[in-house]
Biotite code that builds the C-alpha atoms (Angstrom):
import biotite.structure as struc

atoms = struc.array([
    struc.Atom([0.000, 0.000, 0.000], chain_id="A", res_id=1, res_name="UNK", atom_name="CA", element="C"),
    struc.Atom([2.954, 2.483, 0.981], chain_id="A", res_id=2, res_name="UNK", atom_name="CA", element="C"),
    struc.Atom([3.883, 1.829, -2.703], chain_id="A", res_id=3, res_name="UNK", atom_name="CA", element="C"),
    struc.Atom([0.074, 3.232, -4.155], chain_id="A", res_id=4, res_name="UNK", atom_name="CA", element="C"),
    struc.Atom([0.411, 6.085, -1.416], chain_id="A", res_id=5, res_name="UNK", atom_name="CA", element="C"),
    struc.Atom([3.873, 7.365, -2.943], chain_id="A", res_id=6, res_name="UNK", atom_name="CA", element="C"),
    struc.Atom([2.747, 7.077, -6.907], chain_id="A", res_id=7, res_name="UNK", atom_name="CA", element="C"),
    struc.Atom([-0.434, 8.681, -5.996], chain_id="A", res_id=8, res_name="UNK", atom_name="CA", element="C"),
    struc.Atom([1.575, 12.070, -3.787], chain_id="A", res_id=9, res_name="UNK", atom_name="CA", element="C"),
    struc.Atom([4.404, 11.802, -6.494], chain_id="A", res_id=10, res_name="UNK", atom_name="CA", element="C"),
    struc.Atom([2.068, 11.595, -9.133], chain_id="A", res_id=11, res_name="UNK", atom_name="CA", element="C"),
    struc.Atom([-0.004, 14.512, -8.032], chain_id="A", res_id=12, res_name="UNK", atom_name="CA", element="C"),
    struc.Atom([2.838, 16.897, -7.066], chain_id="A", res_id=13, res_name="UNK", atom_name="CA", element="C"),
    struc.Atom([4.076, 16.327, -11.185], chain_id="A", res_id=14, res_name="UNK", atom_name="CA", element="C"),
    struc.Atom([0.741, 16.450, -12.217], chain_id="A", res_id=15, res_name="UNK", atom_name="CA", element="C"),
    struc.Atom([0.518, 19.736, -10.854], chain_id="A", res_id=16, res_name="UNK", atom_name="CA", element="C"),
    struc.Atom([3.826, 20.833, -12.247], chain_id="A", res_id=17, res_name="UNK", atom_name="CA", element="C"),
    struc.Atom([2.745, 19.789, -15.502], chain_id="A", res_id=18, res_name="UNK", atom_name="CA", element="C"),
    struc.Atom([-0.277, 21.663, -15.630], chain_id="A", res_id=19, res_name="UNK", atom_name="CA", element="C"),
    struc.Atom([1.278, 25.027, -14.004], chain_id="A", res_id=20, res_name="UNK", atom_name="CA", element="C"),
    struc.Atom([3.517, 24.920, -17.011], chain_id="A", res_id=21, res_name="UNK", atom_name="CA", element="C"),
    struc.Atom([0.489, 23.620, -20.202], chain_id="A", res_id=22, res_name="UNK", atom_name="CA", element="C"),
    struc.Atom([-2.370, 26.203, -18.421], chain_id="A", res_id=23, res_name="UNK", atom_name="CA", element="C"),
    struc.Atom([-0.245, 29.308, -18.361], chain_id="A", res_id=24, res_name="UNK", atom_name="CA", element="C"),
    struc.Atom([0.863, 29.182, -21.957], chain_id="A", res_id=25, res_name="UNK", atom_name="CA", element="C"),
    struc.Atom([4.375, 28.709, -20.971], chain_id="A", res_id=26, res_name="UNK", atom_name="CA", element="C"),
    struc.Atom([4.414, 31.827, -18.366], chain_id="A", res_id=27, res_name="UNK", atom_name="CA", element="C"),
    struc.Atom([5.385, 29.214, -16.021], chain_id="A", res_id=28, res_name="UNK", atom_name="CA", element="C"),
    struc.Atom([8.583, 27.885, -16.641], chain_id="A", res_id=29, res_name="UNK", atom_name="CA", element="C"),
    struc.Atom([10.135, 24.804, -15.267], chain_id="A", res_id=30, res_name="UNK", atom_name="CA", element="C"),
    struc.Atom([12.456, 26.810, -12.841], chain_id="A", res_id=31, res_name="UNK", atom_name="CA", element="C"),
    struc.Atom([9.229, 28.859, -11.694], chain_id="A", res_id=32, res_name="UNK", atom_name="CA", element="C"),
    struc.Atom([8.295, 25.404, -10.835], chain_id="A", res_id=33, res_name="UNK", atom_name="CA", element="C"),
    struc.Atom([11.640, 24.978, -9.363], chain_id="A", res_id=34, res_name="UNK", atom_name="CA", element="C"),
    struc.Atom([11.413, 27.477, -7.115], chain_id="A", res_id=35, res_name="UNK", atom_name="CA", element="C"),
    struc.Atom([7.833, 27.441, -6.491], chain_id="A", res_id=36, res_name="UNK", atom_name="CA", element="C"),
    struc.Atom([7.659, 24.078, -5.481], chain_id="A", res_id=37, res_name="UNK", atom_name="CA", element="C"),
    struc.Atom([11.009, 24.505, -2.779], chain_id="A", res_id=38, res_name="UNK", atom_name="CA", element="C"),
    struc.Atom([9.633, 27.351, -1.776], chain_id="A", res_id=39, res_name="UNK", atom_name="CA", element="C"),
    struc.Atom([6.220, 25.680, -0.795], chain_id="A", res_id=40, res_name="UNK", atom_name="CA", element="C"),
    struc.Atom([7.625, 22.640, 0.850], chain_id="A", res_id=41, res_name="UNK", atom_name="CA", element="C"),
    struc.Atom([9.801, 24.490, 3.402], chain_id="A", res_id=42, res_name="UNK", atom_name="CA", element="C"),
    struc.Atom([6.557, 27.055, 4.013], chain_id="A", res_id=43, res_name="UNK", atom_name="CA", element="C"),
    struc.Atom([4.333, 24.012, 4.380], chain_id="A", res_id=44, res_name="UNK", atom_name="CA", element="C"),
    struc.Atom([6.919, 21.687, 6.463], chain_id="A", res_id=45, res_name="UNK", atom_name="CA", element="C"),
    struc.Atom([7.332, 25.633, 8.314], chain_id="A", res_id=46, res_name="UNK", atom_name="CA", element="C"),
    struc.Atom([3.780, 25.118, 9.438], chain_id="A", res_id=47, res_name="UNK", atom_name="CA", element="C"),
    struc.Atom([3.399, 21.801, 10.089], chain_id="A", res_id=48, res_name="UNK", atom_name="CA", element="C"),
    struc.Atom([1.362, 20.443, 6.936], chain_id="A", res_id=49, res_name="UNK", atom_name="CA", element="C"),
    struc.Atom([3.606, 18.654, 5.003], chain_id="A", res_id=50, res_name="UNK", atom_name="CA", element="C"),
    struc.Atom([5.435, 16.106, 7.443], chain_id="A", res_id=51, res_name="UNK", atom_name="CA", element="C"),
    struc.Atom([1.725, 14.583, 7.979], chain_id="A", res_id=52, res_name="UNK", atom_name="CA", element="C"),
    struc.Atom([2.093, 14.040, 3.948], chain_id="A", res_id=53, res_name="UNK", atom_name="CA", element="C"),
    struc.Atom([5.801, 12.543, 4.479], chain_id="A", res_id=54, res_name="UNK", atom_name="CA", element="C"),
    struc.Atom([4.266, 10.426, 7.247], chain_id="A", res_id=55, res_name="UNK", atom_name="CA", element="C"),
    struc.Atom([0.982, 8.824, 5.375], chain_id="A", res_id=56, res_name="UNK", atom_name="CA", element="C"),
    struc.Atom([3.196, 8.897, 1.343], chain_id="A", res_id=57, res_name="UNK", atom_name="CA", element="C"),
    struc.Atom([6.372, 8.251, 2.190], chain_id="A", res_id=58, res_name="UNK", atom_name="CA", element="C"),
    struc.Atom([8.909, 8.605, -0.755], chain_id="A", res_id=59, res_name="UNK", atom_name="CA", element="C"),
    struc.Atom([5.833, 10.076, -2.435], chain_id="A", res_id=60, res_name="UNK", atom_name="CA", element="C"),
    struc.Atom([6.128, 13.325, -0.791], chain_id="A", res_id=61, res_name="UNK", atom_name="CA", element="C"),
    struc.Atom([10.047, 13.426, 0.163], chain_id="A", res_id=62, res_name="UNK", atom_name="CA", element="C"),
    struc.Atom([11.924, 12.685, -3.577], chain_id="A", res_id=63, res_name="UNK", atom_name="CA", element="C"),
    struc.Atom([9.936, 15.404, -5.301], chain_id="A", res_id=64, res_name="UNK", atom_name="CA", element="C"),
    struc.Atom([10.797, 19.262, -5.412], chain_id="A", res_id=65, res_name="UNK", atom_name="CA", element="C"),
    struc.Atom([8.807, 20.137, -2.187], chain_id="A", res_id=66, res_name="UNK", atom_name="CA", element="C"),
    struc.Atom([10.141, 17.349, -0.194], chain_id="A", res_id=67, res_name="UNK", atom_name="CA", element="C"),
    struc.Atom([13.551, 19.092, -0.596], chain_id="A", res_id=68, res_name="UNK", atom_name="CA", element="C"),
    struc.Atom([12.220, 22.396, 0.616], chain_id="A", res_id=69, res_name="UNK", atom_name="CA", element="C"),
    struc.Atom([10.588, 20.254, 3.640], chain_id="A", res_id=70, res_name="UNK", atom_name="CA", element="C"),
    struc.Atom([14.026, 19.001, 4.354], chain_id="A", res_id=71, res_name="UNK", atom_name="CA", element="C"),
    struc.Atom([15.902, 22.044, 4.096], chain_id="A", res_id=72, res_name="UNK", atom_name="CA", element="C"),
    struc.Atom([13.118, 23.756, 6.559], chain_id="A", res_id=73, res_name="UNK", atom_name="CA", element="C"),
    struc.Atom([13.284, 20.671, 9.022], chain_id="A", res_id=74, res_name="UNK", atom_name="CA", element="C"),
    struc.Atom([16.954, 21.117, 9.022], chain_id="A", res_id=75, res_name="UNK", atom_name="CA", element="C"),
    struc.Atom([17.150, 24.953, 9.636], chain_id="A", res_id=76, res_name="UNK", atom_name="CA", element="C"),
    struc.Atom([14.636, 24.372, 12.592], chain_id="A", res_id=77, res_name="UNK", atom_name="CA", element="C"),
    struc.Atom([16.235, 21.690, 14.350], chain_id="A", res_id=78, res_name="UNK", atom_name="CA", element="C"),
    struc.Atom([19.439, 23.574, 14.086], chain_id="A", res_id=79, res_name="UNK", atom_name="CA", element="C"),
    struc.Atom([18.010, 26.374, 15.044], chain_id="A", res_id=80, res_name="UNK", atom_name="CA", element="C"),
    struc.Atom([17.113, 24.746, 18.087], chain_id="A", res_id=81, res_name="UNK", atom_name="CA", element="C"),
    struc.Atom([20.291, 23.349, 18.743], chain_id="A", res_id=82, res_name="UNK", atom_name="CA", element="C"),
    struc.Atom([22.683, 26.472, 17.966], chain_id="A", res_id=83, res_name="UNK", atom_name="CA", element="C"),
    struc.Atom([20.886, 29.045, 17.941], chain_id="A", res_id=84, res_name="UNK", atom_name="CA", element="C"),
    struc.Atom([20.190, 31.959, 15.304], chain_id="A", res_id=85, res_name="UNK", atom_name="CA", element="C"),
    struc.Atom([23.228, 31.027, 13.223], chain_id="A", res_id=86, res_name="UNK", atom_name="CA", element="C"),
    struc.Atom([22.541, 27.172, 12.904], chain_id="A", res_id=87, res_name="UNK", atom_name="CA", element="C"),
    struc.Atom([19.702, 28.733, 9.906], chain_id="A", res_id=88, res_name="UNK", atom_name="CA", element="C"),
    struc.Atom([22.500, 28.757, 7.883], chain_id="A", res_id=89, res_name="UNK", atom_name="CA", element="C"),
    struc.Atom([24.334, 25.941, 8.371], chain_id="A", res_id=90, res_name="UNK", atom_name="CA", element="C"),
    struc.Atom([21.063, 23.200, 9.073], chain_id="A", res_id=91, res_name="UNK", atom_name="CA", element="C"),
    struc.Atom([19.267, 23.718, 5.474], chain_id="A", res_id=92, res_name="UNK", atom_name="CA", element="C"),
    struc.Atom([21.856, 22.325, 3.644], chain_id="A", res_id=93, res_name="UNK", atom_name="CA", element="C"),
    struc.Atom([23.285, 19.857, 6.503], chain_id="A", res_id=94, res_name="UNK", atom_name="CA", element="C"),
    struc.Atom([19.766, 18.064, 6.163], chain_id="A", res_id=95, res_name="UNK", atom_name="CA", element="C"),
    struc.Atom([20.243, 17.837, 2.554], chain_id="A", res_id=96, res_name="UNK", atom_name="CA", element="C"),
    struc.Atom([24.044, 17.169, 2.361], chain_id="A", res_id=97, res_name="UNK", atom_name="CA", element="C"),
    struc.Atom([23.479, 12.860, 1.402], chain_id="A", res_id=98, res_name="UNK", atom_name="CA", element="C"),
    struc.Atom([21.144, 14.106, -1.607], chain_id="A", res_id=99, res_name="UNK", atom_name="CA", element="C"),
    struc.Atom([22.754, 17.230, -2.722], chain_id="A", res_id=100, res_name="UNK", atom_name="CA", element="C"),
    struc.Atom([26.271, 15.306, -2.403], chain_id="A", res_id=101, res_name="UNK", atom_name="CA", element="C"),
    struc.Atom([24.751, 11.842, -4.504], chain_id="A", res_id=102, res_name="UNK", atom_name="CA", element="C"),
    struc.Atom([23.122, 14.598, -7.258], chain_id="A", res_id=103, res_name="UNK", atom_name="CA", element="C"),
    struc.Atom([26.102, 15.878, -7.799], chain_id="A", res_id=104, res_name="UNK", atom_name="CA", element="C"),
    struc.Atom([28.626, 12.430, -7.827], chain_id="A", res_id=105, res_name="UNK", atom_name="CA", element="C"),
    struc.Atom([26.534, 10.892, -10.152], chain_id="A", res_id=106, res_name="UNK", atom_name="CA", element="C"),
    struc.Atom([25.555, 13.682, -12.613], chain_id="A", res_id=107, res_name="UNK", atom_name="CA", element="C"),
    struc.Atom([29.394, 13.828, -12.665], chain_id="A", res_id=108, res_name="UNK", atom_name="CA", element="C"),
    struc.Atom([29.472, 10.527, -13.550], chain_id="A", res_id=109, res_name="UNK", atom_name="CA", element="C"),
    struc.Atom([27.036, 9.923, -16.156], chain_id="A", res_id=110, res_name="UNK", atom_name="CA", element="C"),
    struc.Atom([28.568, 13.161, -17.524], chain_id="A", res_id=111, res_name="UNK", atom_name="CA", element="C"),
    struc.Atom([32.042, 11.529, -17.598], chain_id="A", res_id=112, res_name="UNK", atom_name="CA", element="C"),
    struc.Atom([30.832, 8.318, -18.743], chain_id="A", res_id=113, res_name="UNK", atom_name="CA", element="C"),
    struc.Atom([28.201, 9.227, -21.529], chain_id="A", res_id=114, res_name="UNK", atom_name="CA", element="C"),
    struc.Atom([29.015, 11.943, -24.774], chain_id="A", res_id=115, res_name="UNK", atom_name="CA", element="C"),
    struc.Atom([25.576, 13.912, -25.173], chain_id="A", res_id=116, res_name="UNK", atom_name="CA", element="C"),
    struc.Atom([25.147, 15.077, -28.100], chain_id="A", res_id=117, res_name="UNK", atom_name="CA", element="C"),
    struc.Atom([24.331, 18.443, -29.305], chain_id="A", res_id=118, res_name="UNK", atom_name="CA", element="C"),
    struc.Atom([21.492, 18.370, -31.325], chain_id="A", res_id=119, res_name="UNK", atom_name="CA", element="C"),
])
């Protein structure tokens, strides 16, 4: 069931990415989406809304864009918490340190191993 919960969150959150980007006549542009979608997990994880989501859809609601913004809020707070005023700074990105690190090991990777092409 935890597998139906996360297509259905995963599915939704692209679904509404996707029709941001066809209903606006392109006004909307992927990094709008980007941003928007960041920007609205760490508000909603800010308020207490989305970890309910993480808890009932899993991977559904944490691999997407707003799931990032949910981690980078969750980190800020706790380090907030713990250091004060200045861990803000510093507990964003150590929350998202294993999935910023692996984006950026294997996009080297598959750039090093594969020749796109310019078309």
């Amino acid at each position: 069931m935890i597998y139906f919960k996360a297509f259905l969150v995963g599915g939704a959150i692209c679904l509404l990415g996707q029709l941001l980007m066809d209903l606006t006549s392109h006004k909307i542009t992927p990094a709008h989406i980007l941003v928007g979608f960041v920007s609205g997990g760490a508000l909603l994880s800010a308020l207490g809304v989305y970890q309910p989501l993480v808890n009932w859809a899993g991977a559904g609601a944490t691999v997407p864009l707003p799931g990032f913004g949910h981690a980078l809020a969750q980190g800020a707070i706790k380090a907030v918490q713990a250091k004060g005023l200045l861990g803000a700074f510093a507990g964003g990105l150590q929350a998202a340190a294993v999935g910023l690190t692996a984006a950026i090991v294997f996009g080297y990777l598959i750039a090093a191993l594969f020749n796109p092409r310019g078309d």
